[in-house]
N, C-alpha and C positions, 0 to 999 in steps of 0.2 A: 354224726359220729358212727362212725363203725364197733361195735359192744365189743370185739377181740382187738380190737389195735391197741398195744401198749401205748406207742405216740399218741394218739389220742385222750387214752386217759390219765396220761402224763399231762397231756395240756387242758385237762379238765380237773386237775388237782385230783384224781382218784388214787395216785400212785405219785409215792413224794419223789422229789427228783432238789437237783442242784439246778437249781434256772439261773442265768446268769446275761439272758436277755432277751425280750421280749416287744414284739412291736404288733400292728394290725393283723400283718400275714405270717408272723416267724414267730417262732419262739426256739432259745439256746438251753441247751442243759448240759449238762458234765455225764458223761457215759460211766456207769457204775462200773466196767469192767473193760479201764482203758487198757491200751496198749502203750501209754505215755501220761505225763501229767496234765499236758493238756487238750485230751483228748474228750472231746465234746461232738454234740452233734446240734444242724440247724435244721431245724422241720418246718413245713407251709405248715400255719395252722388248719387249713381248710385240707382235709382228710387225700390222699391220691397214694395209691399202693406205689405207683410206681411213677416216671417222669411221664409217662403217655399217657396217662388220667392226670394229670396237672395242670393246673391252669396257667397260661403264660406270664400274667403278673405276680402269682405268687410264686413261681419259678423267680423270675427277675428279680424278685425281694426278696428270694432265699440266698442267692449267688451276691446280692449285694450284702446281706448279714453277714455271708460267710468271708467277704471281704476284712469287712470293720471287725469280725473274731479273731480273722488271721491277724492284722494288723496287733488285736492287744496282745493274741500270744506270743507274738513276735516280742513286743515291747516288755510286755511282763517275767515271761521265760526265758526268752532270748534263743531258743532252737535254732540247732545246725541247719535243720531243713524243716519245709512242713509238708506236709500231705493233705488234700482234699479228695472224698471219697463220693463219689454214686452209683452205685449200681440199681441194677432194675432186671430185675427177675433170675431165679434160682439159677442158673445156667451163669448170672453174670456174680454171684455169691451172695447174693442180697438173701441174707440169712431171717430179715423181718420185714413188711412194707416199711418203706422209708431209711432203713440201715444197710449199713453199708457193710463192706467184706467178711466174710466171714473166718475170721481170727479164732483161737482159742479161745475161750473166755475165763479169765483169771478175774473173779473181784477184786478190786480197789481196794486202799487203807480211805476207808469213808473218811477221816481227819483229813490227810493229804488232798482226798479231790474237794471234800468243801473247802479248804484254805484257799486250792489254787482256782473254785471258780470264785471266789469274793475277791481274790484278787484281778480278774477279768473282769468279775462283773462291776468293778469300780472306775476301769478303763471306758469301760461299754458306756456308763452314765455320761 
């Protein structure tokens, strides 16, 4: 583990989070300061700032997570459209190892994103 990576100690229980799925190499959590309700992120659990420090199977188990997430918010939500996001280094907006664009950041109503990831995370099961 990296001691400053948030993801990290998100998926070390250090810092609570909405998880709403979790497998060997992935784990899903609900983004405290979405841009949408169902705006969540999939991390390798196995630490890599960016996709070039990545290891290729937990890549492939990330893209495959992020399948089966789209697919619940698809079902559960029902969005116009969806968006998946990676970037990889300041230049490409990756505002933290592992996250993606850099948006304003507006917190959440913490009620509405735990509802909507237990409702994901019930599709996910």
């Amino acid at each position: 583990m990296t001691t400053d990576c948030v993801f990290c100690k998100i998926r070390d229980g250090q810092i609570p989070s909405m998880k709403i799925q979790e497998d060997e190499r992935t784990l899903t959590f609900m983004d405290i300061n979405p841009i949408n309700s169902g705006h969540c992120l999939v991390v390798t659990k196995r630490h890599a700032a960016t996709i070039f420090e990545a290891d290729v199977e937990d890549l492939m188990a990330a893209m495959a997570t992020a399948r089966k997430v789209a697919v619940a918010i698809q079902e559960a939500l029902k969005p116009d459209g969806l968006n998946m996001l990676q970037a990889n280094g300041q230049a490409a907006f990756q505002s933290v190892p592992h996250k993606g664009f850099d948006w304003k950041l507006v917190p959440g109503n913490r009620e509405a994103i735990m509802k909507t990831g237990e409702r994901l995370r019930s599709l996910l099961k």
